[in-house]
C-alpha positions as CSV (number, residue, x, y, z in Angstrom):
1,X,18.7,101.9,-101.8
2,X,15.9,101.1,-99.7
3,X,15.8,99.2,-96.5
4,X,14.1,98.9,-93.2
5,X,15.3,97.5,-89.8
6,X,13.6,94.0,-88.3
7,X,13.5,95.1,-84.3
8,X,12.2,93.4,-81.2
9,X,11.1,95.9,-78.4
10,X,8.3,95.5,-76.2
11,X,5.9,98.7,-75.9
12,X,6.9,99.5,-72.3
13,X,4.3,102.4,-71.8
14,X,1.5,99.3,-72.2
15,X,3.5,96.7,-69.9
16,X,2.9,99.9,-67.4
17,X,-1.0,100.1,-67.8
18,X,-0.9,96.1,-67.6
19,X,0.9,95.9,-64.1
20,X,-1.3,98.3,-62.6
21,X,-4.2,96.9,-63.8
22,X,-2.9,94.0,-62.6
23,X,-2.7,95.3,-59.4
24,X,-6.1,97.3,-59.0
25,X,-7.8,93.9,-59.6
26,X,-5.8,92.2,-57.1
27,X,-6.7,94.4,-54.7
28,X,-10.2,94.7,-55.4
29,X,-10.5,90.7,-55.5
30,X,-11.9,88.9,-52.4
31,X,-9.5,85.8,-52.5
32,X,-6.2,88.2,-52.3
33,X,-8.0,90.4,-49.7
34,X,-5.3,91.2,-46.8
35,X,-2.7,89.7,-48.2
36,X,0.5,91.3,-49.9
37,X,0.4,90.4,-53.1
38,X,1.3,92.3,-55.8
39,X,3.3,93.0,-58.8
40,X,6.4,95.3,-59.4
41,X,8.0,96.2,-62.5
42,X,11.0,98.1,-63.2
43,X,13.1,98.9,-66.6
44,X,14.1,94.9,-67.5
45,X,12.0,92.9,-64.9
46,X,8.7,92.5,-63.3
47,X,8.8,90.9,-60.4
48,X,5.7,89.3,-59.3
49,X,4.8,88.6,-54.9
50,X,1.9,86.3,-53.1
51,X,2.3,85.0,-50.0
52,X,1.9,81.3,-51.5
53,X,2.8,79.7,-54.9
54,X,-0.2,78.9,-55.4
55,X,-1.8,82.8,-55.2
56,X,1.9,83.3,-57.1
57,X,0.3,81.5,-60.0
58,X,-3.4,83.3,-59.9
59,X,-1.5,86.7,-60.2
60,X,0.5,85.7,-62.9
61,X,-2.9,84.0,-64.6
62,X,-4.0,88.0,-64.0
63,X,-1.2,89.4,-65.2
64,X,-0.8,87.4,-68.7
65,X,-4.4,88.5,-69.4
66,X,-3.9,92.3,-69.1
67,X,-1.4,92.1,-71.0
68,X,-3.2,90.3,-73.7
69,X,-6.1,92.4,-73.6
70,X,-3.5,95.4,-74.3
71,X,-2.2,93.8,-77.5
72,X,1.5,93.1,-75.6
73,X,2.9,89.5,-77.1
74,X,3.7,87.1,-74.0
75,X,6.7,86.0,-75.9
76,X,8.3,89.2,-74.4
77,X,8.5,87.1,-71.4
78,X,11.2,85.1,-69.7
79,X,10.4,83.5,-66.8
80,X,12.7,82.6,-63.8
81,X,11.9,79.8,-61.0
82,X,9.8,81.1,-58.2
83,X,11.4,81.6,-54.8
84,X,9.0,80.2,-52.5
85,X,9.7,80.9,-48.9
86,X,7.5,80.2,-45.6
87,X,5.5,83.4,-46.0
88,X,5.9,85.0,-49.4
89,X,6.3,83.9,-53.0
90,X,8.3,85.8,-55.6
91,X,9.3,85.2,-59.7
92,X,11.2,87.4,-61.3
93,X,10.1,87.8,-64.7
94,X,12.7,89.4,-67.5
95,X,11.2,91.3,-70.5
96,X,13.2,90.4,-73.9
97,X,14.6,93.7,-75.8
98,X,16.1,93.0,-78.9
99,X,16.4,90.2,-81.2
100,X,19.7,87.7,-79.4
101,X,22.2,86.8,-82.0
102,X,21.0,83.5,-82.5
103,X,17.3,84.2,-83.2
104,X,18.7,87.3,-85.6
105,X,20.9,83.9,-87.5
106,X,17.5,82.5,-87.7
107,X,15.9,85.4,-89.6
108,X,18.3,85.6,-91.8
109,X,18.4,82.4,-92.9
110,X,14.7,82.8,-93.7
111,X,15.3,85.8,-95.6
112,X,18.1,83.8,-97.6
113,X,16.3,80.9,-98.2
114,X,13.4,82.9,-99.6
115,X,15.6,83.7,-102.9
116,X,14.5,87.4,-102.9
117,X,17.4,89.8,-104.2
118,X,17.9,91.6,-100.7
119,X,21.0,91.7,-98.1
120,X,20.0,90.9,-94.4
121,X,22.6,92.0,-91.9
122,X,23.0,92.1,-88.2
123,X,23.5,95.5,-86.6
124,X,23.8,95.1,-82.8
125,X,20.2,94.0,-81.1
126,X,18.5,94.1,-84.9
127,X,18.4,93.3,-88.4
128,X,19.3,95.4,-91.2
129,X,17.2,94.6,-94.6
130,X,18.1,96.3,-98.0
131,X,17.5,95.6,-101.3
132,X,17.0,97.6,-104.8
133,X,13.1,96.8,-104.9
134,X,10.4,98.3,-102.3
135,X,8.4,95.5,-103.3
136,X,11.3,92.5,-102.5
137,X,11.5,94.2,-99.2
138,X,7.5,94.0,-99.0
139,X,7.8,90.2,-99.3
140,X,10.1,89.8,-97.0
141,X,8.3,91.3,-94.4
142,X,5.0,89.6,-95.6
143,X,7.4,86.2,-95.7
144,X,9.0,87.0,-91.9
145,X,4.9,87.6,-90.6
146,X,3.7,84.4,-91.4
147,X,7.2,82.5,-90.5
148,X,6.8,80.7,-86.8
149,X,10.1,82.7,-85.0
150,X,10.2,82.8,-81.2
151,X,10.2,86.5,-81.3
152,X,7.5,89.3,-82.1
153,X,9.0,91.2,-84.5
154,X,8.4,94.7,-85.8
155,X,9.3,96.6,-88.5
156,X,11.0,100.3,-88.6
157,X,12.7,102.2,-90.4
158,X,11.8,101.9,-93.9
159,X,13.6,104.1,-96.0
160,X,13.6,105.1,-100.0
């Protein structure tokens, strides 16, 4: 029986090459010369540092933009409130893995109300499609690329 899995996982290997791009240009740029701003990024989070909120803001302008130009959706992004103290700014910004259980609800009501003959089912952090036809599950990923969902979703796993 054919299926494939619906998935939400940012390409971590790109968010990389965006933060230190991010960071060359902030050091090359006149406006953030001799100051420490810069951004950090570990497994989860990337934590972005200026010494004002204002210069906070700029590098996160920077940052969004990089990441565009590397294909990486935005909507991988959660941002916290910036901690502003007297000489240094910081936001913490959490990357999304995963599709939450009630945006994974919300795909599968969209694949139910499409009336295609396919099962959708939950399966930890993704969504497990099958159905007898290739080409029902062909629409339903055709259906879930033009529906408006909060995530980016991906496709994987499609099997005969």
């Amino acid at each position: 029986m054919p299926s494939f899995d619906v998935v939400s996982k940012a390409d971590h290997h790109e968010m990389t090459n965006a933060v230190d791009q991010t960071n060359r240009e902030i050091g090359t740029r006149f406006d953030f010369r001799g100051t420490d701003a810069r951004v950090e990024l570990s497994k989860t989070i990337i934590t972005i540092i200026a010494p004002t909120d204002f210069q906070l803001k700029q590098v996160d302008e920077i940052l969004r933009g990089k990441l565009a130009k590397r294909q990486v959706d935005i909507r991988y992004l959660k941002y916290k409130d910036p901690d502003v103290k007297l000489n240094e700014a910081r936001q913490e910004v959490e990357i999304s893995q995963g599709i939450d259980s009630d945006n994974a609800k919300k795909v599968i009501k969209l694949i139910k109300e499409a009336n295609l003959k396919v099962q959708a089912a939950i399966q930890g952090d993704q969504v497990r499609v099958t159905g007898k036809k290739r080409d029902d599950l062909q629409e339903v990923i055709a259906m879930l690329r033009k529906a408006k969902v909060e995530l980016p979703l991906q496709f994987e796993n499609f099997r005969e």
